[in-house]
Structure formats: structure tokens, C-alpha cells
C-alpha positions in Angstrom: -53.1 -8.4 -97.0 -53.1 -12.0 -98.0 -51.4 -12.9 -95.1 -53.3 -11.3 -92.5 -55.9 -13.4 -93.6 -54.8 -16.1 -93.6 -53.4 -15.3 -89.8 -57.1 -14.3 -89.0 -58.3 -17.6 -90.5 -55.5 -19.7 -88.4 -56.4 -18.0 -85.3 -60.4 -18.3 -85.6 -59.8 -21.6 -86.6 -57.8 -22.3 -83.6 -60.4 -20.5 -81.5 -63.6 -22.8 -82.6 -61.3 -25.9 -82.1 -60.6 -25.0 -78.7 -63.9 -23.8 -77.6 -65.1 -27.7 -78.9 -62.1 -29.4 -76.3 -63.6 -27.1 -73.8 -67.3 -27.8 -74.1 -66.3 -31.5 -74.4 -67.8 -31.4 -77.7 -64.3 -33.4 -79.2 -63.6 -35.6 -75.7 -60.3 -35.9 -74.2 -58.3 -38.9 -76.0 -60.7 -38.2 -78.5 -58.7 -38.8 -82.4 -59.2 -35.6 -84.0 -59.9 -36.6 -87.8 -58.5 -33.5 -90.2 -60.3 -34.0 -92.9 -63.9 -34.6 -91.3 -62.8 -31.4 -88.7 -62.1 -29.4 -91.8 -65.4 -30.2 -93.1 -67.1 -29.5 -89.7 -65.7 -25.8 -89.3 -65.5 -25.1 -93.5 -62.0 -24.8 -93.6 -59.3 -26.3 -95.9 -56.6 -28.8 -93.8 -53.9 -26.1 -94.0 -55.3 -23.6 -91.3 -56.5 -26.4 -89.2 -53.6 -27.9 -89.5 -51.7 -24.6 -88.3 -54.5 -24.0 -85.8 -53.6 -28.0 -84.8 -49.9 -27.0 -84.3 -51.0 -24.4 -82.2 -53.3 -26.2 -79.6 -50.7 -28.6 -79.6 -47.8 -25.8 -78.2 -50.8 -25.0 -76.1 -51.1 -28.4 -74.3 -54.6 -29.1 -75.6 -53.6 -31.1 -78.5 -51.2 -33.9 -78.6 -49.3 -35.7 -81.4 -48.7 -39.8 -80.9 -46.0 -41.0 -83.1 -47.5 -43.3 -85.4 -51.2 -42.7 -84.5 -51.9 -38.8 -85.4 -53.1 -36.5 -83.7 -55.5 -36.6 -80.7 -57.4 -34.1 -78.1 -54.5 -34.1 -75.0 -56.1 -36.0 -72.1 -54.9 -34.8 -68.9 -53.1 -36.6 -66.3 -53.4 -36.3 -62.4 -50.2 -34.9 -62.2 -50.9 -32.4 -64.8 -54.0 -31.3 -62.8 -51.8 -30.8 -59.7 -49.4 -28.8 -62.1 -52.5 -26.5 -63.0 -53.3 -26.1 -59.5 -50.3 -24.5 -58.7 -50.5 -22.3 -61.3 -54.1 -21.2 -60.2 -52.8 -20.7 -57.0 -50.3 -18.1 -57.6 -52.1 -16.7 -60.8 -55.6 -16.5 -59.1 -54.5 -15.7 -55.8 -53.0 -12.1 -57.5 -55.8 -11.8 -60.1 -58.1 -11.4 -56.6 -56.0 -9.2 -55.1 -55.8 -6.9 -58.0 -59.4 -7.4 -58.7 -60.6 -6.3 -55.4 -58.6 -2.9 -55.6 -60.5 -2.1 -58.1 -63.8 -4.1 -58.7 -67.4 -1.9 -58.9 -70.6 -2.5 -57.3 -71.9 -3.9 -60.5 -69.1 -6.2 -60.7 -69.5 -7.4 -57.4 -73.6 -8.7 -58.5 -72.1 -9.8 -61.6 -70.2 -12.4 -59.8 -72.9 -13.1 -57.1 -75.3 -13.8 -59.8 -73.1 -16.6 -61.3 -74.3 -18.5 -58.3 -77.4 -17.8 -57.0 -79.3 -20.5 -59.0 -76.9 -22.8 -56.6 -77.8 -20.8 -53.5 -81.1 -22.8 -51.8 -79.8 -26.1 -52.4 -75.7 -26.7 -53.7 -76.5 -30.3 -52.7 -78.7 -30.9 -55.7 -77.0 -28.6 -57.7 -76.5 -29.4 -61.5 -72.9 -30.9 -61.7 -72.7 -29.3 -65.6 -74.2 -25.8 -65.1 -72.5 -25.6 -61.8 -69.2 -25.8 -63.5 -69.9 -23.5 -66.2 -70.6 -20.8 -63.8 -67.6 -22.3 -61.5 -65.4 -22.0 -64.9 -66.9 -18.1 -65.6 -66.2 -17.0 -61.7 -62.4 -17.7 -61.8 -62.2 -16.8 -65.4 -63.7 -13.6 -64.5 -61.4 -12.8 -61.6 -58.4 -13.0 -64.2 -60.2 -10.6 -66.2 -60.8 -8.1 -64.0 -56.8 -8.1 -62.1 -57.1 -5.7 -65.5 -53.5 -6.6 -65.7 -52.6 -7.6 -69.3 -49.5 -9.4 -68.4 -51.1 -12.0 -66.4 -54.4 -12.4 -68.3 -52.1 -13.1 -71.4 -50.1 -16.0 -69.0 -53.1 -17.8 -67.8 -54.9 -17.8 -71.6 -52.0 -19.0 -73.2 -51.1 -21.5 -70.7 -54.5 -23.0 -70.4 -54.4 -23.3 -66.8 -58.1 -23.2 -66.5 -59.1 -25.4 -69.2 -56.8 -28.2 -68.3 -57.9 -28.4 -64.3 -61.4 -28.6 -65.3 -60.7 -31.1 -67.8 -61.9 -33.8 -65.6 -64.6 -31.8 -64.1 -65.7 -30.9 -60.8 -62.5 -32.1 -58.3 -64.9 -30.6 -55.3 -68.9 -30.8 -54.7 -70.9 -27.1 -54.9 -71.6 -28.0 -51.3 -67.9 -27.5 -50.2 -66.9 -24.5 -52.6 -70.0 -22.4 -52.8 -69.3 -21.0 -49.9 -65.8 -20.6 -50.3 -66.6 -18.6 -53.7 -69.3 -16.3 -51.9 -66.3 -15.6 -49.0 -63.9 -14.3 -51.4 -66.6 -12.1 -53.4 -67.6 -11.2 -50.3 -64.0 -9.7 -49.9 -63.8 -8.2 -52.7 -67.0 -6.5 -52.3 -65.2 -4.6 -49.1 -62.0 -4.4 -51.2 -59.7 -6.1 -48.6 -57.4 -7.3 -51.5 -55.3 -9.0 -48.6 -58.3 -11.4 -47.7 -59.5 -11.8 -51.1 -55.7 -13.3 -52.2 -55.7 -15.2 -49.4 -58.8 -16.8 -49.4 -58.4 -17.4 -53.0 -55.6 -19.2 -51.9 -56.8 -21.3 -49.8 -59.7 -22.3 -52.3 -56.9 -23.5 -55.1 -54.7 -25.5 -51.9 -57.7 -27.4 -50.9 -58.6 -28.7 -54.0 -55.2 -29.3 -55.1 -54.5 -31.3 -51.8 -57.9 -33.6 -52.5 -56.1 -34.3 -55.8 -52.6 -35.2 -54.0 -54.7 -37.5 -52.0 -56.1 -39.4 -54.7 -53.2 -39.6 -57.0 -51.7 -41.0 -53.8 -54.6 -43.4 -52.8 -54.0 -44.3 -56.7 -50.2 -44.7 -56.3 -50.8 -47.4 -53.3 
């Protein structure tokens, strides 16, 4: 009994420090402090430390020999590594999704954007990615396939390519998102993979370009 608490304690532990790297609440390259995190979530240093160990297996935390421990701050090429990922991952989680996705689903997903709708030019950068972040999130959820839900959580794949925020303006992938919900509203799972697809290769090719422009 003891130690199922003290696995629940680890893992809800592990959950709030993630949720902070993911609101930007500890900054990437940020130092993460034990003692003064322990005292900000009312835990002792053990299960943080544990929880630590596990974000750092997770590619959110990172140990520097020497320096301690510090919130992992993601490279270009680790972006373009994610974007792979998303590709494949996302491009099935549509596919599924679409087989099976209700009506109310469907407005569920609209509504993520229609504050954006009249104007993605002057859109808000932060709330656009929030709902940006919940749209693909979403997708994964409802492929309803455990397997692959369980892959993309554990690999952090979203969390690490929005690390650096938005790679493409709400002008350019509004419409892109509204063509593939669009899709699955008709439940042509072929179009919806596709132009999932397509979404994850453009932005991982304006990424390319700048690690390349960088590279020069």
C-alpha cells in the first residue's frame, strides 16, 4: 500500500513538473533548483527527484555533468526529429480519427479556432498556440488507438516541437487545420492522413531551411 503511494506521489509529481516546462512556467535552459521546486509543489526531494529522473528519460529534463540539472532546451535538429515523428504519428491518428469521429467532435475541433477565424493575421501568437497545441493533441486522442496515444505521450513529440513556439504564422496553417477537419467531417480518412501530412512536411521543411540558412 505504501508503495503505491509513493508511485502515485512520483507520478503526480512528475505530472505538475511537466505541465510547468509546458506552459513555460520553468523556461527552457532554465536550472531547476530541487529544493526551492520541492517547496513550490509541497513535496520532499525524493519524489521530485524520481519524478526528475523521469522527465529526464522523457527528454524534457536534462542532466549537465558538473552543473545539475536543467529544463532540456531543444535544438533545431531535435525539432526536425519531432517533425518526423508528427508526421507519421499524426498522419495515422487522422486517418483513424476520421473513421470514426462524431458530429460533435467535428464542432469540437472547429471551435478551437473560430476566435482566429475573421482575422489569423492579428491573431494572438499565445492563445493561437494553445488551441494549435489542443487540435493535434486532440487528433491523437481520438485515433482511439491506445498504442499510439501511449507512443506520442511518452515520447513528448508534441511538447518538444512546440518548444520554440509557433514555427508557422495562423495566417498559413489555419486554413490548413480547417482543410483536414473539414475531411474528417466527410470521413475520407485518406484525405484527412494526407493532408495531415502535408501540414507536418511543410513546417518541417521551413525548419530545414533555417537550420540551413543557420549552417551557412
Amino acid at each position: 500500500m505504501k508503495d503505491n503511494k509513493k508511485s502515485d506521489l512520483i507520478t503526480q509529481t512528475c505530472t505538475k513538473v511537466k505541465a510547468m516546462i509546458l506552459s513555460q512556467e520553468l523556461m527552457p535552459g532554465e536550472k531547476l533548483f530541487q529544493e526551492d521546486l520541492a517547496r513550490r509543489l509541497g513535496v520532499s526531494r525524493t519524489p521530485l527527484l524520481r519524478a526528475l529522473e523521469r522527465l529526464e528519460q522523457e527528454m524534457l529534463v536534462e542532466r549537465v555533468p558538473r552543473r545539475g540539472l536543467f529544463v532540456k532546451k531543444m535544438k533545431m535538429t531535435d525539432m526536425l526529429d519531432a517533425f518526423d515523428c508528427r508526421e507519421a504519428l499524426e498522419g495515422l491518428a487522422a486517418r483513424l480519427a476520421a473513421e470514426r469521429i462524431t458530429k460533435e467532435q467535428v464542432r469540437e475541433l472547429q471551435s478551437l479556432f473560430a476566435p482566429f477565424r475573421k482575422n489569423p493575421r492579428k491573431a494572438n501568437q499565445q492563445a493561437y498556440r494553445i488551441a494549435d497545441q489542443r487540435f493535434h493533441q486532440r487528433i491523437i486522442e481520438l485515433s482511439d488507438n491506445r498504442m499510439l496515444i501511449q507512443i506520442s505521450t511518452l515520447g513528448n513529440v508534441l511538447s518538444i516541437s512546440y518548444q520554440q513556439g509557433l514555427i508557422r504564422p495562423p495566417v498559413e496553417t489555419l486554413p490548413e487545420h480547417r482543410a483536414i477537419i473539414q475531411a474528417m467531417a466527410r470521413h475520407d480518412s485518406a484525405l484527412a492522413e494526407k493532408l495531415m501530412r502535408e501540414h507536418e512536411i511543410r513546417t518541417r521543411q521551413l525548419i530545414a531551411k533555417r537550420l540551413h540558412e543557420e549552417s551557412q
